[in-house]
C-alpha positions as CSV (number, residue, x, y, z in Angstrom):
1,X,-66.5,11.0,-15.6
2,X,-69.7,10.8,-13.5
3,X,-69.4,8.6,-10.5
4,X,-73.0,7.7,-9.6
5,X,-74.5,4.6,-11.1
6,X,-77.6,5.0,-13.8
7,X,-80.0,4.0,-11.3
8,X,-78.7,7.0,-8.6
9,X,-78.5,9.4,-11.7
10,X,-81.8,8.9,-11.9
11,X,-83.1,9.3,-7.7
12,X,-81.0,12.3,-7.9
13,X,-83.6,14.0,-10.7
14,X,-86.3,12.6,-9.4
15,X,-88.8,13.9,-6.1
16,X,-92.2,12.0,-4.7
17,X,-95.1,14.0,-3.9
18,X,-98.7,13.6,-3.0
19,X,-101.0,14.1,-5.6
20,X,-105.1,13.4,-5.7
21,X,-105.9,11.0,-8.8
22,X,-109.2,10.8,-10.5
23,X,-110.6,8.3,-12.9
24,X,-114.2,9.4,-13.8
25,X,-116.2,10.5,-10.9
26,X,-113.8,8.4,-8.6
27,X,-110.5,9.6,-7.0
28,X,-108.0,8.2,-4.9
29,X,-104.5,9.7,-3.1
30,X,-101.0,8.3,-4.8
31,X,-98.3,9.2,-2.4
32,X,-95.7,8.7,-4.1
33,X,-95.8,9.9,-7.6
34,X,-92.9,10.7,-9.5
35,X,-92.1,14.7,-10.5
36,X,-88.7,15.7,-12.4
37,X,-86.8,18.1,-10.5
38,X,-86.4,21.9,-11.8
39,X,-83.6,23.7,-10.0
40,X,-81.8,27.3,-10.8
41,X,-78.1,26.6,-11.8
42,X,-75.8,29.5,-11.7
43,X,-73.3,29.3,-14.1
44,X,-69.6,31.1,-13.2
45,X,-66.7,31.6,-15.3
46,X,-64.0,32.9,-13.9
47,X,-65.4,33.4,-10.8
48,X,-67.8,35.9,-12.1
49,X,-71.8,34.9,-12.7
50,X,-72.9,34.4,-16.6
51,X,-76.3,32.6,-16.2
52,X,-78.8,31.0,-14.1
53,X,-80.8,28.1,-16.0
54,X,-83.6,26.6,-14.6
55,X,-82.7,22.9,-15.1
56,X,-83.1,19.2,-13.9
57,X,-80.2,18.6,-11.8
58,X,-77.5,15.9,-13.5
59,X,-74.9,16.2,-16.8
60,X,-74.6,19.6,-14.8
61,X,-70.8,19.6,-16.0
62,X,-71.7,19.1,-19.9
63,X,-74.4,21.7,-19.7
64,X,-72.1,24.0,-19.2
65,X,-69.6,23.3,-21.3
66,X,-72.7,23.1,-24.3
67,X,-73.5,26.6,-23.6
68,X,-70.2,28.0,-23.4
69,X,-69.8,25.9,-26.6
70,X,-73.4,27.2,-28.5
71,X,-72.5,30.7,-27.1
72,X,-69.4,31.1,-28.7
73,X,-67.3,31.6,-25.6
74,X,-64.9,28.7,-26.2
75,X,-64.3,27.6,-29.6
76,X,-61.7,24.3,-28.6
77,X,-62.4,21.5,-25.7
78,X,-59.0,22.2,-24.6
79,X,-60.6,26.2,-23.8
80,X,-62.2,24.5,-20.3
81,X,-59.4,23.9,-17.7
82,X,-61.7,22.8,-14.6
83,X,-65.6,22.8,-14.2
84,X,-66.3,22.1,-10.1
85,X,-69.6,23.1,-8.2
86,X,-68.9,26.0,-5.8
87,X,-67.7,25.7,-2.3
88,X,-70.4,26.3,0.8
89,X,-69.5,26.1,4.2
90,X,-67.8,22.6,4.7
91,X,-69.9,21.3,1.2
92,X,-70.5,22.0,-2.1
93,X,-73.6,24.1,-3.5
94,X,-74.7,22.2,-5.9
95,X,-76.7,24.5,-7.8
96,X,-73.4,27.1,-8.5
97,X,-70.7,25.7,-11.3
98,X,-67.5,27.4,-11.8
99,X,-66.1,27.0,-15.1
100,X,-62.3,27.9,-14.9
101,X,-61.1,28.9,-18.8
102,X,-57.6,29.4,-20.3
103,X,-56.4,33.1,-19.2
104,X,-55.7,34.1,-22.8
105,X,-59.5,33.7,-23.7
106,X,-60.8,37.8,-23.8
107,X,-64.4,37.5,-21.7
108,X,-65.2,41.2,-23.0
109,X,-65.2,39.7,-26.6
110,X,-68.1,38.1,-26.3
111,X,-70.3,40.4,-23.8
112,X,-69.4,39.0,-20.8
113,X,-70.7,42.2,-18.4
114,X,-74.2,40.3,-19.7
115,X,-75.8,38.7,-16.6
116,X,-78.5,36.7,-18.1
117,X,-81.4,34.4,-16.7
118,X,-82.5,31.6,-18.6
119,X,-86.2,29.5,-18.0
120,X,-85.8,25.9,-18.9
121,X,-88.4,26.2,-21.5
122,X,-87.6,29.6,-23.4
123,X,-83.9,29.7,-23.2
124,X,-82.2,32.8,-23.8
125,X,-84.6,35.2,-25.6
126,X,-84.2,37.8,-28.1
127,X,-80.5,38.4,-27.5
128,X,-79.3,37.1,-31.3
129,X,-80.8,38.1,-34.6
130,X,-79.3,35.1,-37.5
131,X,-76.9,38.3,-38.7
132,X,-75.2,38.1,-35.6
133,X,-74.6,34.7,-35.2
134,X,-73.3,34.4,-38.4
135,X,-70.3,36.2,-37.3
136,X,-69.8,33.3,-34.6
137,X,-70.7,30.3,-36.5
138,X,-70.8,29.5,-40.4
139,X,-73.1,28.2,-42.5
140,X,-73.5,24.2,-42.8
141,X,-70.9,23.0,-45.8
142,X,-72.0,18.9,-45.2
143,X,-73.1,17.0,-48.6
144,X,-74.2,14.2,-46.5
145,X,-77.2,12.3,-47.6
146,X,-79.8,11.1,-45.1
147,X,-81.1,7.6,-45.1
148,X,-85.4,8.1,-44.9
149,X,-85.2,4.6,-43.5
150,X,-83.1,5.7,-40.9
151,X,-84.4,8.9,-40.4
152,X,-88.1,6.9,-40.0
153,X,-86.7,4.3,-37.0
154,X,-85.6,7.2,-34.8
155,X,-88.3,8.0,-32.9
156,X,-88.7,4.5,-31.7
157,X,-84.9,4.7,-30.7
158,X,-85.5,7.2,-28.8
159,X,-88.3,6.7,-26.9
160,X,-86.7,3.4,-25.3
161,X,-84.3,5.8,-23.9
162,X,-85.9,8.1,-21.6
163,X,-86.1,6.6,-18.1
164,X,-86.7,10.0,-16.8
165,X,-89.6,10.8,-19.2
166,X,-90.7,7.1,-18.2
167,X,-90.5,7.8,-14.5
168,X,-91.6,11.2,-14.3
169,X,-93.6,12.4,-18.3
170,X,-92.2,15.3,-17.9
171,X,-88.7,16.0,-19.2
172,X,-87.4,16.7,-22.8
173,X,-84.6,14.5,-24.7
174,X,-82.0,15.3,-27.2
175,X,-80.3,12.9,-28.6
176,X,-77.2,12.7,-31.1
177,X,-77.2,10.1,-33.8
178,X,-74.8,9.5,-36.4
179,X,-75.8,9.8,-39.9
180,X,-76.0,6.5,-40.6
181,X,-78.9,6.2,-37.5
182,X,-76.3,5.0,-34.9
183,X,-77.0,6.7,-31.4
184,X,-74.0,8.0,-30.0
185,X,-75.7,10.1,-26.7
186,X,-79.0,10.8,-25.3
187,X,-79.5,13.3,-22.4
188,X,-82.6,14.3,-20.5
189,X,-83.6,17.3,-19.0
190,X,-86.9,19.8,-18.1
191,X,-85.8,22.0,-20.3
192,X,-85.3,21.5,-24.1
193,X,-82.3,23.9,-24.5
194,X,-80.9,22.5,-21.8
195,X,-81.1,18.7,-23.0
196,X,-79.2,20.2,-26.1
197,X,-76.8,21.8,-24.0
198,X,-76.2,18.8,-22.0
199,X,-75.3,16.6,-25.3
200,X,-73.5,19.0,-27.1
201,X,-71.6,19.5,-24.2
202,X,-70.8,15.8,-23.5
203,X,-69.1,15.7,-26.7
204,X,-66.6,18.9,-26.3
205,X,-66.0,17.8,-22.7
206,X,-64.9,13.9,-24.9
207,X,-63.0,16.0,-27.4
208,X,-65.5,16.2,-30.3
209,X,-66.2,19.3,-31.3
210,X,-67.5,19.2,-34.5
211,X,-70.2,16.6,-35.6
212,X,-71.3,17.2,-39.2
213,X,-71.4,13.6,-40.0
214,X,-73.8,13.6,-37.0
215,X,-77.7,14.4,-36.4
216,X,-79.5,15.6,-33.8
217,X,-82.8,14.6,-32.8
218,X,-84.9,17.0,-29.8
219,X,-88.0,15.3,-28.5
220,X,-89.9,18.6,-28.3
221,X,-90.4,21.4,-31.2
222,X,-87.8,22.9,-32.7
223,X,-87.2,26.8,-32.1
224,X,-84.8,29.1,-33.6
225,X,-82.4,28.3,-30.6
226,X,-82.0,25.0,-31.1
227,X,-81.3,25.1,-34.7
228,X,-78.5,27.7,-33.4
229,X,-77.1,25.1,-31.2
230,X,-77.1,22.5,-34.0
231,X,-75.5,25.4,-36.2
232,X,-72.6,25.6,-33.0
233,X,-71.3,22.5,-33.2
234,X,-71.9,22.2,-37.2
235,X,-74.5,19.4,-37.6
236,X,-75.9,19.6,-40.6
237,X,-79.5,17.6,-39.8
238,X,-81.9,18.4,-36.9
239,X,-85.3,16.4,-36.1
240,X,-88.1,17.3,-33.9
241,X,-91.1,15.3,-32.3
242,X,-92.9,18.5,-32.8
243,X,-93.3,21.6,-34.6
244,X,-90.6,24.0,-35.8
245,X,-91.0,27.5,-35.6
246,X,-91.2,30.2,-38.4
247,X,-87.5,31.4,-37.2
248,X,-86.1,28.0,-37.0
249,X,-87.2,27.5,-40.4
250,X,-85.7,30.6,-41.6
251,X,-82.7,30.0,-39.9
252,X,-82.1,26.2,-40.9
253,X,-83.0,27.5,-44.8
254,X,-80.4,30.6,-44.3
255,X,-77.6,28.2,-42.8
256,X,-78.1,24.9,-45.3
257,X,-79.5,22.7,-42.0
258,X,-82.0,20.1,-42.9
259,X,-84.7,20.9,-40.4
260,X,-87.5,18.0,-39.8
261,X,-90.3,18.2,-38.3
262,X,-93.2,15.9,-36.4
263,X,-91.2,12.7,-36.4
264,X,-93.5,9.8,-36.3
265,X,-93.0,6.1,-36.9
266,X,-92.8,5.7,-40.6
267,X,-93.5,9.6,-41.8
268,X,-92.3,13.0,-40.9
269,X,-91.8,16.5,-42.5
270,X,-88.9,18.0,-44.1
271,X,-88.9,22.4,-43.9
272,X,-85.3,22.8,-45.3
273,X,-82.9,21.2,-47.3
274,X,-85.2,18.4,-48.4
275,X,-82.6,17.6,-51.2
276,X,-80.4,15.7,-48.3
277,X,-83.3,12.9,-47.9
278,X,-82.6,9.9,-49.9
279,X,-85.2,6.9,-50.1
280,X,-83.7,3.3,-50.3
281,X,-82.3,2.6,-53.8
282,X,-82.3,6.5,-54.4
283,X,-79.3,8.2,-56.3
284,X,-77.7,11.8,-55.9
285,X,-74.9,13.6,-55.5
286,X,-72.7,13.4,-52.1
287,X,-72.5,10.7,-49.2
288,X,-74.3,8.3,-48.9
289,X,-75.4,5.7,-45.8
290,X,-78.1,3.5,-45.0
């Protein structure tokens, strides 16, 4: 439960700074022009230091619960007992989160001695080859059908819910839909892993763990991690505003995702699972909405 109103959500993400603004030959001084905020977070369980992610502060909770989540160190909501920002003096550091888990959870199972830093743009690099993960997280079993109606009005969905990225134009967005094109949670943040974090998250911290009747659309490309993340919390569809990589292909094909790429109003393309896409008055096997 987040005390602070939209609006303050918002101030707290948010800096003004001078900048120099030219329109042809002519230039003149703005002095207050919006920039997103990108701030380390240190991530503790335990007590003991997992990450730091560079990250736009706010949701700071839910981003750490996604990546325990995507990560494969809790596997229930019920895993988390307390998340609280780390003591400082007589305040709180707000940049230092201390995730407190159920004793009976083995850290060593899952590498723990790892100290990782994560950028906001790259997440957490070469640490995970799709054997690996496999091991963690199954493949996608949904027969869900998707809706290309739906799937075209998305973009315009989401772009009316970004008042960071209409502030500052510079923050990703992932946002969680339902199958039938319903959007459940949309989450902003500097970095596109993050922002998946950050919505994932939300939903284990609300008790809903497992979303394959659900879809989840990133307003940047797609790479490998993110279809991992998707793959975490089983959702079987991912859309991107952008590009996919070759890996995130690979790995949606390998783990029966439905990966969709450079979402546009009215056309889009579809690297995996096409079979899932279902225009209106089409027929097929499985569930259908529209």
């Amino acid at each position: 439960m987040h005390s602070h109103s939209p609006n303050q959500e918002i101030l707290d993400s948010i800096r003004h700074c001078e900048v120099v603004a030219y329109s042809g030959e002519k230039h003149s001084i703005q002095p207050r022009d919006p920039v997103a905020i990108e701030e380390p977070l240190e991530i503790r369980v335990q007590g003991k230091a997992l990450v730091v992610t560079m990250r736009t502060p706010g949701h700071d909770t839910e981003l750490a619960a996604g990546y325990l989540w995507s990560e494969g160190i809790i596997q229930s909501p019920h895993d988390i007992l307390e998340v609280a920002h780390c003591q400082r003096g007589s305040g709180l550091d707000n940049n230092i989160l201390n995730v407190f888990l159920r004793q009976d959870i083995d850290l060593e199972d899952h590498q723990f001695h790892r100290f990782s830093y994560a950028a906001s743009g790259c997440g957490l690099c070469g640490k995970s080859t799709i054997e690996s993960i496999h091991t963690k997280f199954p493949a996608v079993q949904s027969e869900v059908r998707l809706s290309v109606r739906v799937m075209n009005g998305l973009l315009d969905t989401v772009k009316k819910c970004q008042p960071l990225f209409e502030k500052t134009g510079g923050l990703h967005a992932a946002a969680l839909f339902t199958i039938k094109g319903e959007l459940v949670e949309i989450l902003e943040d500097v970095g596109r892993h993050n922002a998946v974090d950050k919505v994932i998250g939300s939903r284990v911290r609300k008790g809903h763990s497992k979303l394959e009747d659900h879809l989840l659309f990133v307003t940047s490309r797609a790479s490998f991690e993110i279809v991992q993340k998707a793959l975490s919390a089983q959702i079987p569809a991912i859309a991107c505003a952008s590009a996919p990589s070759s890996l995130a292909v690979e790995f949606a094909k390998a783990n029966q995702q439905t990966l969709i790429g450079f979402m546009r109003s009215g056309r889009f393309n579809v690297y995996s699972r096409h079979d899932r896409l279902v225009a209106c008055g089409g027929r097929g096997g499985g569930v259908f909405f529209f």
